[in-house]
N, C-alpha and C positions, 0 to 999 in steps of 0.2 A: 114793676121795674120802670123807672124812669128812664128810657134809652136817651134822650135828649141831654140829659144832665151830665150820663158819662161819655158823650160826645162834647159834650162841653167842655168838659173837663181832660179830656184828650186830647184836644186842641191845644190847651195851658202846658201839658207835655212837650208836645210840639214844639212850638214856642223853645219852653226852659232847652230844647237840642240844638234850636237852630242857632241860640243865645250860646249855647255853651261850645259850640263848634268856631264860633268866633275867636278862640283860644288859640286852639292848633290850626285855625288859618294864618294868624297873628306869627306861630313858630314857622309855619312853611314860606310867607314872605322872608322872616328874618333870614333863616339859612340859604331863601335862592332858590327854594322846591316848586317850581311851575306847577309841574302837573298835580302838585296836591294839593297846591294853592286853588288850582280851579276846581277840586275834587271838595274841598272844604266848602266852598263857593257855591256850587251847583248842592252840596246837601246842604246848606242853610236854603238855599231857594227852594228845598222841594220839601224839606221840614215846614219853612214858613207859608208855601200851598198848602200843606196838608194842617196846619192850625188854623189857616183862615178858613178852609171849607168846615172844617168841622165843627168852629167856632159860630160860624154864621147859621149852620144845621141847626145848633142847640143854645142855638143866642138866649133864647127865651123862655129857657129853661129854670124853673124855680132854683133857690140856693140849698133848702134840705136834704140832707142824704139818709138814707137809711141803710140797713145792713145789706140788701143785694146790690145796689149801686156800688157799694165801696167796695163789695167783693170783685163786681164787672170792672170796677176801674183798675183795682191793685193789681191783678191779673192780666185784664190788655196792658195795660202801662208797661207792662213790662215785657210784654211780645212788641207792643210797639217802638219802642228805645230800642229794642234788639235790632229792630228792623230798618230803623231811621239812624243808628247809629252805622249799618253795615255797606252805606251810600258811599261815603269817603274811599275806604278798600276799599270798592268794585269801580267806582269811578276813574280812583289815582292810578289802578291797573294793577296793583298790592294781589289781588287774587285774580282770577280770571272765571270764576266761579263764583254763583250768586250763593252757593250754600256755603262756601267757607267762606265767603265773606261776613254773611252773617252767624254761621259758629264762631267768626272771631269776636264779633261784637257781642253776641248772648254771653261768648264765655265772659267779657271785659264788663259789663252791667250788671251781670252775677258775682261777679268781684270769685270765678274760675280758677281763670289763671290757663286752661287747657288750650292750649295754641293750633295752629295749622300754620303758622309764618316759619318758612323752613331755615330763609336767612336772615336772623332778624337785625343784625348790624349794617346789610345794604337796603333794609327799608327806609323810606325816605322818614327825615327828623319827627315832618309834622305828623305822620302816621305813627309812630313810636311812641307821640305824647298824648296822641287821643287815645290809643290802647289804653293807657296809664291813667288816664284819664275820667277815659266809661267805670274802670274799676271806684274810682275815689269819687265818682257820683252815684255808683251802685252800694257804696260801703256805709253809706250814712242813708241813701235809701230815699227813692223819688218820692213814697209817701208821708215821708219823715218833713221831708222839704215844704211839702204842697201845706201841710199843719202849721207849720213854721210860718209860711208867710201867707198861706190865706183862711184866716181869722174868721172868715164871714161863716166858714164851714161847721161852724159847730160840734152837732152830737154825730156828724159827717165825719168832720176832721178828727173825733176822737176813734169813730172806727177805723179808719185808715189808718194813724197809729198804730191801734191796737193788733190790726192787721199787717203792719210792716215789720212790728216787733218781732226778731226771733225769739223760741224761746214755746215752752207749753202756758204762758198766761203771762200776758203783757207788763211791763216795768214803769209804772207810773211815780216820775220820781216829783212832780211838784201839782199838786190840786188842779191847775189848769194844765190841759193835756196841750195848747201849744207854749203854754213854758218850760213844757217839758223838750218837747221838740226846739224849741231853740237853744234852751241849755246842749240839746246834745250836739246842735249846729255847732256852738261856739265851742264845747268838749272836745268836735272833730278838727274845727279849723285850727284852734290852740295846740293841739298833739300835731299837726302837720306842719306849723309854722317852727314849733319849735325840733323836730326833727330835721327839718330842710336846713335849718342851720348850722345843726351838727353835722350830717353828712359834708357840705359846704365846709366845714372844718375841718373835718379829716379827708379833705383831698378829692372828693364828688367835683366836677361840673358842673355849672348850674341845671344845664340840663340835664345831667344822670341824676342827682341828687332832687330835683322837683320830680322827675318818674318814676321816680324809688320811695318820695316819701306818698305819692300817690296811692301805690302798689300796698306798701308797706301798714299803710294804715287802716288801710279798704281791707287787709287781710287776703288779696288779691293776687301777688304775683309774678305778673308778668316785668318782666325785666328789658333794658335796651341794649343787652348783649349776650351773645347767641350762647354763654356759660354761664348766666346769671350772676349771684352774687358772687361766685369763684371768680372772674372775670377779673376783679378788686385785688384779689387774693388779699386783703386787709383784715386783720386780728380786730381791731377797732370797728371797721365797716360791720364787719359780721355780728359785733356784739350790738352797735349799737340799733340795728337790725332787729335780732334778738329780741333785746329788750322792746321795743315798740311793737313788733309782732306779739308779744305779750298780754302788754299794754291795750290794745285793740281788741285782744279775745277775751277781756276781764266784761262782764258786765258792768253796763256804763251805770248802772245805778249802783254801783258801790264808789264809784269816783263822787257821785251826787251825796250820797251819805261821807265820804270822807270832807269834802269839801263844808260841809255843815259840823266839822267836830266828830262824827261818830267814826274815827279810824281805827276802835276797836271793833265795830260791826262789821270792818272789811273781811278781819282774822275770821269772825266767830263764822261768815258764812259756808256754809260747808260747800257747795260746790266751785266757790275759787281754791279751800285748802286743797280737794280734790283732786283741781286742775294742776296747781305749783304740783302738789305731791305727784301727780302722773307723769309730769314734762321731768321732773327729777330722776324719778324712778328708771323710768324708760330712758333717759339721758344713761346710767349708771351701766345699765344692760347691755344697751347695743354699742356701747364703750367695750365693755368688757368682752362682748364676741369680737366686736372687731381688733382686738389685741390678743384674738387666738384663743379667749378662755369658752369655748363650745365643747366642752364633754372630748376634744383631742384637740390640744393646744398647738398652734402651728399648721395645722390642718383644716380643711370645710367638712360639713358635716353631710356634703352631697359626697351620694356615693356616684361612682364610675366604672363601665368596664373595662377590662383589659383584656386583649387575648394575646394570651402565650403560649409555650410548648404544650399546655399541659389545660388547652381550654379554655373557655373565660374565667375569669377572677374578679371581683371586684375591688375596689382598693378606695381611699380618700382622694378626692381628687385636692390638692395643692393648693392654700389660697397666701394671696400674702395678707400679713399683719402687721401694723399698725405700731407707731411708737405711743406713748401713752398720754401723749400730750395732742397729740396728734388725732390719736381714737379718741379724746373729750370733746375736741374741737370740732371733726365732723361731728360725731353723735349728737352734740347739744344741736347744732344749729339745726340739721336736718328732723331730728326729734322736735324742736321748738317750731320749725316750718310747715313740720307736717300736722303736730298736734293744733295747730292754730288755723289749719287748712289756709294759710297762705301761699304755700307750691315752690319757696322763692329753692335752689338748691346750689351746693359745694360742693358735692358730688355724688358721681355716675352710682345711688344707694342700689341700683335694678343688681349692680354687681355684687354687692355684701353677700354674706352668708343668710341662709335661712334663717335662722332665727330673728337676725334684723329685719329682716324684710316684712314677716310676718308678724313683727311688733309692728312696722311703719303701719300693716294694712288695719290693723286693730286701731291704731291712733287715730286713720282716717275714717274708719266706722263712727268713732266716738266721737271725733269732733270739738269745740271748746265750748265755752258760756254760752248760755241763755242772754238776751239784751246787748250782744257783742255784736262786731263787723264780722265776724266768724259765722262759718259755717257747719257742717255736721249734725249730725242725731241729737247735741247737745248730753254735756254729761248729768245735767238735772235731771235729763229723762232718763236715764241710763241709773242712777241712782234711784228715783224710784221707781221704776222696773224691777229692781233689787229686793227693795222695801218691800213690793208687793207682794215680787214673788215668795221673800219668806212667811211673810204673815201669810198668804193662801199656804205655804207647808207647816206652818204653825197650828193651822186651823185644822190642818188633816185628822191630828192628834189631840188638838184641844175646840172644838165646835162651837163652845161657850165661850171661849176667850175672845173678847171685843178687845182688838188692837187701831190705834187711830198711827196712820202713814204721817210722819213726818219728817219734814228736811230743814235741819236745825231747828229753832224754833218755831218754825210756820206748821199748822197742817194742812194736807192735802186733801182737801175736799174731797167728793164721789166724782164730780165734774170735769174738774182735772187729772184724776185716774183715769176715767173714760176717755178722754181725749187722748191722753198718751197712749193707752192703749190700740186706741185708733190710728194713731198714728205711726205707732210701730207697726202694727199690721200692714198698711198702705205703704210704708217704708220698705218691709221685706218685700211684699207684692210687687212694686216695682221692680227692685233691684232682682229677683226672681227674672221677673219679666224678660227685664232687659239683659239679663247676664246669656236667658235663653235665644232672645232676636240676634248679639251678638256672636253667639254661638252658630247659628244659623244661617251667619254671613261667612264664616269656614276663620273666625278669628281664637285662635287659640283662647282655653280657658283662663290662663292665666291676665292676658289681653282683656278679654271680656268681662269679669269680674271686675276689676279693679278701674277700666273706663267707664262702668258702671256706678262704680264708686265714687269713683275722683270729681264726675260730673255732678251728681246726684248730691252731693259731700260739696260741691263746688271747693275742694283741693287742687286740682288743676296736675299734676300729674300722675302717672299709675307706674305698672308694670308692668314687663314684655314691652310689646311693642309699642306701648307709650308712656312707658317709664322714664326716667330724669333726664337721660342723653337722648330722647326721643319727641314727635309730637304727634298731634291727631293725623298730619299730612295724608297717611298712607292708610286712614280709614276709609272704606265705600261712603259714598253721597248719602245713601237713605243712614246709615248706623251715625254721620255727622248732624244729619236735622235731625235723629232719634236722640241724641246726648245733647244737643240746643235745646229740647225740651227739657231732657234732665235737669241742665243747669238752673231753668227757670221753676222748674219743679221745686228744687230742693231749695233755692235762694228764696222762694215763698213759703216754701215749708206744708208743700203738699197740698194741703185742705184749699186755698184760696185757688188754684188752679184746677184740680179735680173738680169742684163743683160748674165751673165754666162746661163742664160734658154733659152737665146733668140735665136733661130739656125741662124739667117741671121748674128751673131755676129761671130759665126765659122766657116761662110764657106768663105773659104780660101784653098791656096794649101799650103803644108807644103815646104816650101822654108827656103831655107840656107841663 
């Protein structure tokens, strides 16, 4: 392990924050915000300490990386940005707590979406846009970046890549791995320029509409008014929302094969038919409950007691339902917000019926693409999980049948079966874990599962008590820096974080 190197290289982090907070210092002059102006201020000065010490530690540092390095850096890099992004809030006074401050930032760099900002229309402008901000620099991916423009890196810069990529086996859409990464720079900055315009069109401010296409394309969230996209109440807004939430969860290596002619290889792939098919499906469904069709129309499928002359009874409890234009309009957008794990919401879904609810929580399991701004279990691994698990019940009954896993026309090696496998296991082990730690804090089960989720998922809201009309606020200190982990957990997709515990992976002498 070359520690010198990924100190070196942590420092150029540094740096790209204190660079990038120049932004919303730029917003808090313009609106007149003092205190955030010097909160911005004071974290560029402490970002730009901490790149110059670290930089001078491992000045001398050779340029080759190999697979532990990239693993140490993808991994801090992203407790670091957590931690250098959470200066601003705690400075401007935005929190008064150094752990929400940085669960706001781990959530906003995980591209989350899970908040603790209880009012978020009197936070000041310039804090509103760095939230929006950290998301749409977490969604394209600090190691995405560092490929992009530092060249020297090599077979360094292709792991980091490989290692930023979601997804069970990396998307390499052009021979060289950083023309791959700038293709995707220019795929991100092209989708947000042209979305910022349409917003701007249909009646956005420029500032709602630059932290909405931030949000929006990071797959990310957070919004700058305390209803989200309801806030608009726009048919148009919402759609064209929608569609770019979409847009974002598709695997960017089907935009790279469209753009080269092959936009029948878009069709053929099976896990975007998949995905359109599930956001459809699920749109259709939780339409139809919420228009009262649940097995007693007019009614919820939660029972209730009553007591009367004659004892308890239980009866239907009452919900209302929904005109039918009305039930499309919530279902799609909530169903397309949730299946893309971007969190953005229309409305209060914690109050639907059962069966909506418990589609949403399915949705947020699953998750969208592989090689997308999205987050989730991704549905390629979900599909072959499927695959395998028939062929192991194929095999029960036939021993000699040799069946080869495939997804579309690709096969699935033994390698990438292993991995998924692993990964799924490590995925329930946590969410296990943690559904139990929150349990343990006296947080109802339904609370605990689903903030287990939402973080882990990086979805960005749950259920119960922090579900749509709710936020993290009212979670204990240690269950906030527990789901701060989460979020960095799942945004890295497990394996590059877990190994950071493993001490056989540090020991190393620190060589120049």
């Amino acid at each position: 392990m070359n520690y010198f190197l990924v100190l070196k290289h942590l420092g150029i982090v540094a740096i790209a924050y204190a660079v990038a907070m120049l932004a919303p210092l730029a917003c808090s002059l313009w609106y007149g915000e003092r205190a955030s102006a010097i909160a911005f201020a004071v974290g560029i000065a402490i970002s730009g300490a901490v790149a110059l010490t670290l930089m001078v530690v491992g000045r001398k540092a050779p340029d080759t990386m190999y697979q532990r390095e990239s693993l140490a850096l993808v991994g801090i890099t992203w407790i670091l940005a957590g931690i250098l992004g959470a200066f601003p809030y705690l400075i401007s006074g935005t929190f008064s707590s150094p752990i929400d401050a940085l669960f706001e930032s781990t959530s906003g760099i995980t591209t989350t979406g899970s908040t603790v900002l209880q009012d978020i229309e009197s936070a000041p402008r310039g804090i509103l846009f760095w939230r929006s901000m950290t998301q749409w620099l977490g969604g394209i991916g600090i190691a995405v970046l560092f490929v992009a423009v530092l060249p020297y890196l090599g077979a360094g810069g292709k792991q980091l890549f490989n290692l930023e990529a979601p997804g069970p086996e990396s998307q390499t859409f052009k021979p060289r791995i950083r023309d791959s990464a700038v293709f995707l720079c220019r795929l991100y900055l092209g989708l947000s320029a042209v979305l910022f315009g349409i917003l701007l069109l249909e009646g956005m401010s420029p500032f709602d509409a630059i932290c909405h296409t931030f949000s929006t394309v990071a797959t990310g969230g957070f919004s700058t008014r305390q209803a989200s996209i309801a806030a608009f109440d726009s048919v148009l807004i919402e759609g064209t929302v929608m569609l770019f939430m979409v847009i974002s969860a598709i695997n960017f290596g089907l935009f790279f094969a469209a753009l080269r002619g092959k936009r029948i290889a878009v069709w053929r792939n099976t896990e975007f038919r998949v995905f359109i098919g599930m956001l459809v499906v699920a749109t259709t469904l939780v339409a139809l409950n919420l228009m009262g069709v649940h097995g007693n129309p007019g009614a919820s499928s939660e029972i209730v007691q009553e007591q009367g002359l004659e004892g308890v009874k239980y009866a239907h409890a009452e919900e209302p339902t929904y005109s039918r234009l009305r039930a499309i309009r919530l279902a799609a957008f909530q169903v397309v917000s949730i299946g893309t794990t971007s969190g953005f919401v229309t409305a209060d879904f914690d109050g639907w019926p059962h069966f909506s609810r418990t589609l949403l929580l399915v949705l947020m399991f699953v998750g969208a693409c592989a090689g997308s701004t999205a987050g989730g279990f991704k549905i390629v691994r979900v599909i072959m999980l499927l695959k395998m698990a028939f062929w192991r019940l194929e095999q029960s009954f036939r021993p000699k049948t040799v069946r080869l896993v495939r997804i579309g026309e690709d096969i699935v090696d033994d390698e990438v079966q292993r991995r998924v496998s692993g990964f799924f296991v490590l995925f329930l082990l946590w969410f296990v874990m943690g559904t139990l730690l929150l349990s343990g804090f006296g947080l109802p089960l339904e609370t605990a599962t689903t903030a287990v989720l939402a973080t882990l998922n990086n979805i960005g809201p749950g259920l119960g008590l922090v579900g749509a009309a709710s936020d993290y606020s009212a979670l204990p200190s240690p269950v906030k820096l527990f789901l701060s982990f989460c979020m960095i957990l799942g945004r890295l997709e497990i394996y590059t974080i877990c190994v950071l515990f493993i001490p056989s992976f540090w020991r190393s002498k620190w060589t120049r």
